[in-house]
N, C-alpha and C positions, 0 to 999 in steps of 0.2 A: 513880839515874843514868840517865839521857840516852844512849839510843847512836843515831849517825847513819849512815845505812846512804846509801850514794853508789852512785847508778844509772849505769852507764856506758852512755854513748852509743855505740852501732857509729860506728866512720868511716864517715862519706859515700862511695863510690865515685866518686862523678863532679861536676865543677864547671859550672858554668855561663859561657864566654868570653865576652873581648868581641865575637868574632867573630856577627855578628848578620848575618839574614835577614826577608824582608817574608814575614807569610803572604798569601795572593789577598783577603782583608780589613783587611789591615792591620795586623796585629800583630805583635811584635817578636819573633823566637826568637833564642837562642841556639844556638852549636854547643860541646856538650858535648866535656868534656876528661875522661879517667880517671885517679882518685885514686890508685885500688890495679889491684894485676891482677887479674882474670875468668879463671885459668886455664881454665877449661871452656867459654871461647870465644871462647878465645885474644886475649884484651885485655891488653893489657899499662899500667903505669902512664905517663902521660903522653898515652898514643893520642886521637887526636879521633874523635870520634862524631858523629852528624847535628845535626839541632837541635829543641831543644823551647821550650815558651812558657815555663813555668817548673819545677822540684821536683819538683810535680805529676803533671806529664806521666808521667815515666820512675821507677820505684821505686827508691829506695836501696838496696834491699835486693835478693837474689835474684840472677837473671843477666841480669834483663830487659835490654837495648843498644837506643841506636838508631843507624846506621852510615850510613858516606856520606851522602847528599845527603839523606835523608828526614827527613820533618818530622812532629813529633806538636804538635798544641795546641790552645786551649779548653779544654775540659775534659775533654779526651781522657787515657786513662791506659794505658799498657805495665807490664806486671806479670810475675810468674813467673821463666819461663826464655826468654819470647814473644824476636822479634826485629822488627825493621823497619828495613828495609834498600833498598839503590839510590834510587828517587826517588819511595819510596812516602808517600802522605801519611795520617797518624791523627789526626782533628779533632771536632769536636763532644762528645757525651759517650761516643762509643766505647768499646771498651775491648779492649784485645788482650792475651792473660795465658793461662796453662799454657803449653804447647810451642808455640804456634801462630808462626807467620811470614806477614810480610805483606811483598812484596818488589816491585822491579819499579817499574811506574809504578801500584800498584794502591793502591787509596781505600778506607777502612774511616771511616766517618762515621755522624752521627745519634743513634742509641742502640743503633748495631749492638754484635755483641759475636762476635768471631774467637778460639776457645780452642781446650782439647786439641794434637791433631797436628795440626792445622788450617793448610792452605797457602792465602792469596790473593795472589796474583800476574800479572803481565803489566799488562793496563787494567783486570783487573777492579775491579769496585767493589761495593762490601758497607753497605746505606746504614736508615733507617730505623731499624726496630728487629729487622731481620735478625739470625739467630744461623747462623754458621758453627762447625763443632766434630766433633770426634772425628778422621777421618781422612778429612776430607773436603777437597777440592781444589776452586776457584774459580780460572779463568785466561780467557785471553785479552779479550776485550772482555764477558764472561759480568757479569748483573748480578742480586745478589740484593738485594731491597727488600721494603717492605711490614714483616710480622711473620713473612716467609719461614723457612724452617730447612732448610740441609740440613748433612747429617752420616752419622756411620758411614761407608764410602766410597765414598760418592757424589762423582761428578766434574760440574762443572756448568762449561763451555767455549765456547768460539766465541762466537757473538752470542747466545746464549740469554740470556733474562730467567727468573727465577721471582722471581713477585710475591705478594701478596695473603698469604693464606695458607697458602700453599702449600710442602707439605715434599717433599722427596728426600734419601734415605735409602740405608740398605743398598748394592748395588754399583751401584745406578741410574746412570745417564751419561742427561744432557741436554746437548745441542751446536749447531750449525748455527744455525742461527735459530728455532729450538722455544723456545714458551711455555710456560709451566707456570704457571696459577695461581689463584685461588682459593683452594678449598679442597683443590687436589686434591694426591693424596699419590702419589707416585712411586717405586717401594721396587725390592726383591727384586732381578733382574739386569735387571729392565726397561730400555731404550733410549729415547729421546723425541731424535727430530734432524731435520734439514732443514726445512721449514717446518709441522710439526706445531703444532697448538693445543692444549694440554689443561689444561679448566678445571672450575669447576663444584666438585662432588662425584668429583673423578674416584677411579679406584681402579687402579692400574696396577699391579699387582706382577711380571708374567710379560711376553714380549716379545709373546706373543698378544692380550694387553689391549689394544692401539694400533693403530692403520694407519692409513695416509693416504695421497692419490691427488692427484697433483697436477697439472696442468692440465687443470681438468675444468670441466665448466657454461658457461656464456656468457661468465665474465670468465677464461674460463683458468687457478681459485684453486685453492687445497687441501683441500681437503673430508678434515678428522679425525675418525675415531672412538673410540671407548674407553670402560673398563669403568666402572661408577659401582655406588652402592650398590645403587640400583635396577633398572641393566640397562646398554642403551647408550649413549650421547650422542653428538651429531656438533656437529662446530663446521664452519662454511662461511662464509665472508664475514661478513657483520653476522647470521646465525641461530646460535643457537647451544640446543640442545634435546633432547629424547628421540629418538631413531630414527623414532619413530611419530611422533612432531610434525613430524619434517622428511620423510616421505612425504607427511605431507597438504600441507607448504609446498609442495614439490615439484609437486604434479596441481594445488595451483591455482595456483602461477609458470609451470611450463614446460609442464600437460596434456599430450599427447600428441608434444609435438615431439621433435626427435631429441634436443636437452636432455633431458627430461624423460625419454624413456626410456633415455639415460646414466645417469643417477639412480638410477634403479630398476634396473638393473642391478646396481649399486654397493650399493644397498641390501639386493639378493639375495646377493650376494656376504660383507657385513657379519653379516647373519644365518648366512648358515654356519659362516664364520668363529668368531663367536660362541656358536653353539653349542657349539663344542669347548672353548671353557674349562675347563668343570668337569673333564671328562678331563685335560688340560692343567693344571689344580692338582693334582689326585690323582697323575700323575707324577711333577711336581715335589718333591712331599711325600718 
């Protein structure tokens, strides 16, 4: 005897209307409609939700939503309990899942991936094969790219860029117009804002690892410095190198002029500065 065992299908949560939208490429979305209710956040049966390309996009399962005006598509996917909300867009093979929220007019694209508590919102944008995650915040025009990572709660805002390689971590905040990138890693309660540069090998954990001086040298720039594996690095205009490399760029750019000895000033100053790290970690500790 033959017994036939019948898999039941979950219901679908949410349809696909005809209510349709153009993405910036051309493609069709739909604005999704709810099958069933999402008690745990607050959907009720029938409510419209944003729109997606297809199935794909949005999971069937779970509490993932996508609300108002925002758009997921390609081969972008929302999963978990994630949300995407006001007029934010998720496209490429993205992918937003665990608790994370992407809201705002903010862009998660590429092969990025936004998880955990993870907040992007306002302009920013989360693009390549960037990872946002943990408890980390992404806002205003702030952009992470490259194979970037920041997480745990780190806040990364204003016009800041991290690129390359480059992580930030821990309760780190980069903001204003500061770089971060490379390989360098920005942790602990470290700060990086205004027009700092830190790149390289950098190693930032402490707010003593960094400083920068701006309107200095002949173009008026910012001359950064900061901790690396090896010791210090300055970034300045197009030099970017050890402390020691950029005293000898220095004597033969500016030799003896009032430049030149700004510089070395700055560089007497850097060295002291630096010196006190290691006290300054043993504190911390």
């Amino acid at each position: 005897m033959t017994q036939t065992v019948e898999q039941q299908t979950a219901p679908k949560k949410y349809e696909l209307t005809d209510e349709t939208t153009n993405s910036w490429d051309g493609r069709t979305l739909h604005r999704i409609r709810a099958l069933v209710a999402i008690a745990a956040i607050g959907v009720s049966v029938g409510d419209l939700g944003g729109f997606v390309e297809s199935e794909g996009n949005l999971d069937q399962s779970g509490n993932a939503w996508v609300y108002g005006d925002a758009r997921v598509y390609g081969d972008a996917r929302v999963s978990g309990n994630a949300w995407v909300s006001g007029d934010a867009r998720v496209y490429g093979n993205a992918w937003v899942y665990g608790d994370a929220r992407v809201y705002g007019d903010a862009r998660v694209s590429g092969n990025a991936w936004v998880s955990g508590d993870a907040r992007v919102y306002g302009d920013a944008q989360v693009s390549g094969n960037a990872q946002v995650y943990g408890d980390a915040r992404v806002s205003g025009n702030a952009q992470v790219s490259g194979n970037a990572q920041v997480y745990g709660d780190a806040r990364v805002s204003g016009n800041a860029r991290v690129s390359g390689n480059a992580q930030v971590s821990g309760n780190a905040k980069v903001y204003g117009d500061a770089r971060v990138s490379g390989n360098a890693q920005v942790s602990g309660n470290a700060w990086v804002y205004g027009d700092a540069w830190v790149s390289g090998n950098a190693r930032v954990e402490l707010s003593i690892h960094i400083g920068w001086h701006a309107h200095v040298g002949s173009e008026n720039g910012t001359l950064t410095w900061f901790r690396t594996n090896a010791g210090v690095s300055v970034n300045r205009g197009c030099f970017s190198g050890t402390l020691d490399e950029f005293r000898s760029a220095v004597q033969k750019t500016h030799g003896d002029s009032v430049t030149g000895q700004e510089y070395r000033h700055l560089i007497a100053f850097i060295e002291l500065r630096s010196s006190q790290w290691t006290h300054a970690a043993e504190k911390a500790a």
